[in-house]
C-alpha positions in Angstrom: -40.3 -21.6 13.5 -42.2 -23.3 10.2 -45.3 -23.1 11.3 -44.5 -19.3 12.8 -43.4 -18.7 9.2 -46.5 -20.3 7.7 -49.2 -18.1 10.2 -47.7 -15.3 8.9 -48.2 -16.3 5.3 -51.5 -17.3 5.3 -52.3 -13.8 7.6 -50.6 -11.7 4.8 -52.7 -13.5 1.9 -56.1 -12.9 3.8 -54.7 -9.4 4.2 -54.3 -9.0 0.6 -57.3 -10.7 -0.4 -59.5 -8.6 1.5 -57.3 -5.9 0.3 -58.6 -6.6 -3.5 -62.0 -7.2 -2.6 -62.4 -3.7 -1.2 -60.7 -1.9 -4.2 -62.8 0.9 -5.3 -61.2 0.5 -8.7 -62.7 -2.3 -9.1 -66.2 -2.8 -10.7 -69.2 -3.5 -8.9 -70.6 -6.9 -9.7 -73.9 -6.0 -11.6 -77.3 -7.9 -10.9 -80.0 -8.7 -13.5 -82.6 -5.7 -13.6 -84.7 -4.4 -15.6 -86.1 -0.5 -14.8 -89.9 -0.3 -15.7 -91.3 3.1 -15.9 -94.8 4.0 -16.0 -96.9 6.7 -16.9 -100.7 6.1 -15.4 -101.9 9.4 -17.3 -100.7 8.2 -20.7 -101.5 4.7 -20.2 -97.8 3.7 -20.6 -95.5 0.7 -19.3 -92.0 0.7 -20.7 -89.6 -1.8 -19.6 -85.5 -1.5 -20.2 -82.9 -4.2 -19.5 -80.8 -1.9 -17.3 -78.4 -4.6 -16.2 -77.6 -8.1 -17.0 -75.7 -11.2 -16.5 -75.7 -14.5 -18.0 -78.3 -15.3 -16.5 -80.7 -12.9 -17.9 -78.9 -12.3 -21.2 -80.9 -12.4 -24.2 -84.4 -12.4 -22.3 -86.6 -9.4 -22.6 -89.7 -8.4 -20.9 -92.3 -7.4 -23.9 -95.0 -4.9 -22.9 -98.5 -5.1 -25.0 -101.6 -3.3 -24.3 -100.9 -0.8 -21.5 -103.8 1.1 -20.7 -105.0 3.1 -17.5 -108.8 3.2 -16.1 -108.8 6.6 -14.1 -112.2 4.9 -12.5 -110.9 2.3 -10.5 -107.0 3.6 -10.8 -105.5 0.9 -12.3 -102.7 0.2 -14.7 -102.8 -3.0 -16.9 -100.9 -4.6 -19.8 -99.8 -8.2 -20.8 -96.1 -8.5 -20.2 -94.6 -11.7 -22.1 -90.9 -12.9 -21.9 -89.3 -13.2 -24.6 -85.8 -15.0 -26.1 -83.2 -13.9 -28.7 -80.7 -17.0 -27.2 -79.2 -19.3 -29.1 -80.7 -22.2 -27.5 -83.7 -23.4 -25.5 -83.7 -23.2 -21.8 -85.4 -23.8 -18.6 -86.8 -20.0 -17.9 -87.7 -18.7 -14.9 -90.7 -19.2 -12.9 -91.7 -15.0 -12.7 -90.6 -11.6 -12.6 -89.7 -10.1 -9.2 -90.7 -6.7 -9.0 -89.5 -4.4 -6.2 -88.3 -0.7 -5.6 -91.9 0.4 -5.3 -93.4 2.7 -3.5 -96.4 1.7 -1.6 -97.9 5.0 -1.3 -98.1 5.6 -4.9 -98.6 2.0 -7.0 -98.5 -1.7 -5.8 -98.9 -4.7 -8.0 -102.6 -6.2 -7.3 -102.0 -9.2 -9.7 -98.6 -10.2 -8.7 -97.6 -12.9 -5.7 -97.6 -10.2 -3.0 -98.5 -8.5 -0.2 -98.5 -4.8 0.9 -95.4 -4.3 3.6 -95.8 -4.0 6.6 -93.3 -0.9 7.9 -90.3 -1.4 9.5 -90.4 -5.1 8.4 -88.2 -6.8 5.7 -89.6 -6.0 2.0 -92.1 -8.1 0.2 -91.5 -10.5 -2.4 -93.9 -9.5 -5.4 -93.8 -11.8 -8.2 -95.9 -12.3 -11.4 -96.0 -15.7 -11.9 -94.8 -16.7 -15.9 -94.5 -20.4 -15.3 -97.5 -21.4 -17.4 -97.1 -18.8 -19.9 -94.4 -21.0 -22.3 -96.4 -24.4 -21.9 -93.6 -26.6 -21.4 -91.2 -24.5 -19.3 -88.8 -23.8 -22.2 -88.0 -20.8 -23.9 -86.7 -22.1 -27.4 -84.5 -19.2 -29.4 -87.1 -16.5 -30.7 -90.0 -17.3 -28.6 -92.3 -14.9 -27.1 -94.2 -16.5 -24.1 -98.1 -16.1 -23.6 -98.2 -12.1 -22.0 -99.3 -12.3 -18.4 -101.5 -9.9 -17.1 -99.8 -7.1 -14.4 -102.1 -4.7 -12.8 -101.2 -2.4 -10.4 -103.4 -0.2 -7.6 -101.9 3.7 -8.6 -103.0 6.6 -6.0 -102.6 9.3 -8.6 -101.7 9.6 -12.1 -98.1 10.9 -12.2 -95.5 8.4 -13.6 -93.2 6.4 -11.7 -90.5 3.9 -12.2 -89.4 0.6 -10.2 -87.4 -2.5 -10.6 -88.0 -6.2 -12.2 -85.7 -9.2 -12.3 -86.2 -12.7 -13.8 -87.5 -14.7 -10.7 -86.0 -18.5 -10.1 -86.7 -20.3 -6.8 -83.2 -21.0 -6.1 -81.5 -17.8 -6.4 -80.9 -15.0 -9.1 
């Protein structure tokens, strides 16, 4: 009869945990982003934290030189990290970049390659390692600005998604 009494427990608390894991009142757990908009005619890249954790709290992604070459349809500018924290830290490898489409812009200088259709997306990442020398960001630096470039069809703006890139996770 105990161990009746004890399977029936332990059903009812799975119950009620799954229960409070599927409450639409609840909030949805947020991810790091950041929402990059572009506009190719104006020679424009503007990046916005959108959503943040711990983990990206107090990093920024700082946009300098954006300009467009209607010649060979590219859009360039430096993009450097940096820090308002409080204290130094190991920062990440890149910035993942994703939510693009294809058919209209795709990151020539980043870690990537064009997807393949009906497969898994690509991972696209510009590589920031070696832009803060010794892998740190200390409170109020500014990395080195890396270089993104990206292949655009036309010249009408568009927006995608960035998060801070660590090998192990996000």
């Amino acid at each position: 009869m105990a161990a009746h009494r004890a399977a029936v427990w332990i059903v009812l608390a799975l119950v009620l945990a799954a229960a409070a894991c599927s409450d639409p009142g609840r909030p949805a757990v947020e991810e790091d982003r950041y929402t990059v908009y572009a506009d190719p005619a104006a020679g424009s890249l503007r990046i916005e934290h959108t959503a943040q954790t711990a983990r990206s709290a107090g990093i920024d992604l700082v946009v300098t030189g954006p300009t467009f070459d209607p010649l060979t349809h590219e859009l360039r500018a430096g993009v450097a990290l940096h820090s308002s924290r409080n204290e130094a830290f190991l920062a990440p490898r890149g910035v993942e970049v994703f939510d693009l489409d294809a058919s209209h812009a795709w990151p020539v200088s980043a870690g990537c390659s064009p997807p393949i259709p009906g497969d898994l997306p690509p991972l696209c990442v510009f590589w920031h390692w070696d832009s803060y020398g010794d892998r740190m960001l200390s409170p109020g630096e500014t990395s080195e600005p890396v270089a993104w470039q990206f292949e655009i069809t036309g010249d009408a703006p568009f927006e995608f998604s960035a998060r801070l890139w660590w090998p192990h996770g996000r």
